[in-house]
N, C-alpha and C positions, 0 to 999 in steps of 0.2 A: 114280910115285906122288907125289915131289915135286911135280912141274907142275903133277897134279890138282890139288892143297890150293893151291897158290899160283891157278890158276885158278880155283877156286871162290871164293875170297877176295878176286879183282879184280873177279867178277863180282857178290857181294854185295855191297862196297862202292862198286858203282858204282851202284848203286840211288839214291839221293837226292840231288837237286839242290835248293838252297833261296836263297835270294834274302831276305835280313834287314836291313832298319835297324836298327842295332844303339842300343840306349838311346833307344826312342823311345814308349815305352808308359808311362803315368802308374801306379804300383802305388796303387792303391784307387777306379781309375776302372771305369764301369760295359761291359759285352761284352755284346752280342747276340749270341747261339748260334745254328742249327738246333736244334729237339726231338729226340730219337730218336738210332737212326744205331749203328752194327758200333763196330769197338774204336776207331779214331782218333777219334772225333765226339763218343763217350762218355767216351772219356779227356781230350781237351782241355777238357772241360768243369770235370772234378773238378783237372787242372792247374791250369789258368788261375788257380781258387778256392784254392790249395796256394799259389802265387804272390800271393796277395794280393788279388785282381781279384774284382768284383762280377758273374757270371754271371747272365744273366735268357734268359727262353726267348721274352717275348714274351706279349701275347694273341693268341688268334683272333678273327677280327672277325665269326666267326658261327659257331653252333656248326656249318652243314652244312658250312663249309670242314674241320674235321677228321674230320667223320663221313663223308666218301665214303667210295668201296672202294680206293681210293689207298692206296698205302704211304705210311709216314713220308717214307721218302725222297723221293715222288715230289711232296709238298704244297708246293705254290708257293709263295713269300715272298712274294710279293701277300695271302696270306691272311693272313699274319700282321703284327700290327700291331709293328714296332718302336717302342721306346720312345722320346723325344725325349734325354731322358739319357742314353743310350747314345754311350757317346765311340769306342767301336769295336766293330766287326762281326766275328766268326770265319765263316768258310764252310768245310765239310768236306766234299767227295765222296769217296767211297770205294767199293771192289768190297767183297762179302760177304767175310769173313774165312776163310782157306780154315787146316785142321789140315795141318801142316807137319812132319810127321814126320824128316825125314832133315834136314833144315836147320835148324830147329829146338827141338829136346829139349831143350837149355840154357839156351833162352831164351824161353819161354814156351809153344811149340809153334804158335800162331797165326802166319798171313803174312798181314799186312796190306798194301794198295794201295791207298795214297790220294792227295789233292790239297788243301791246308791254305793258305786266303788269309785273312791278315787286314789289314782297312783302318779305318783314321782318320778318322770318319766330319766330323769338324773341319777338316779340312785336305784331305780325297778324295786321302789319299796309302795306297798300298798297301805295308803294313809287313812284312810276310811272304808269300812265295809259295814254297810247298814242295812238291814231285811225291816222295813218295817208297814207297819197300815197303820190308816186311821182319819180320822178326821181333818179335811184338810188345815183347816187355823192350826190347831193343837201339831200337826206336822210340820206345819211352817216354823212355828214358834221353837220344836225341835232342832227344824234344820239351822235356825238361828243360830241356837245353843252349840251346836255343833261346832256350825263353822267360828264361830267365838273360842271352842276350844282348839279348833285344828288351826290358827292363826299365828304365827309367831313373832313377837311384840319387839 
């Protein structure tokens, strides 16, 4: 029984791999987001704004670019116009958020799978690149940490 639990517990924590420049984001500078989007895409967005950082989604450059029968997810960043003020870009890809029952009950129940790049649109350096899953709280509590390191004071 022991092994299981210690098993399972290598196995969760082996889930995310992240790649951080640490103290390298300006707190009150503006972010380009994706619109839309499951719980990491949705969440980094009201982060990012918790942390200080100006969120914008962007215009469309026509309304038929958002009116196809295209998902959110699937709208090309050609359609959408980034702003020139935008000092960095977040990109979120994610699978649909699956109910997590047996993993996790304590920490929010959702299992998120995603992929989290943000770059410096200033300098074309890429400040964060993160592949990770897991449970939503325990991903949040992540993303926290993150953006706590990639901040600079």
């Amino acid at each position: 029984m022991k092994k299981s639990i210690i098993l399972i517990c290598g196995i969760l924590c082996a889930c995310n791999s992240a790649y951080v420049k640490d103290n390298t984001m300006v707190p009150g500078s503006t972010i380009f987001a994706d619109r839309g989007g499951y719980g990491m895409k949705r969440s980094i967005k009201e982060q990012l704004e918790n942390h200080g950082y100006r969120v914008i989604v962007g215009t469309a450059k026509s309304v038929r670019d958002l009116e196809s029968n295209e998902t959110l997810e699937s709208i090309n960043l050609e359609s959408i116009k980034i702003p020139q003020n935008a000092r960095y870009v977040v990109k979120v890809s994610e699978r649909q958020e699956t109910l997590q029952s047996f993993f996790c009950p304590l920490s929010g129940f959702w299992w998120w799978n995603f992929n989290v790049s943000i770059a410096d649109q200033a300098t074309g350096e890429e400040l964060l690149s993160w592949r990770g899953r897991g449970c939503a709280n325990s991903e949040l509590r992540r993303l926290n940490e993150v953006l706590d390191r990639l901040k600079a004071y």
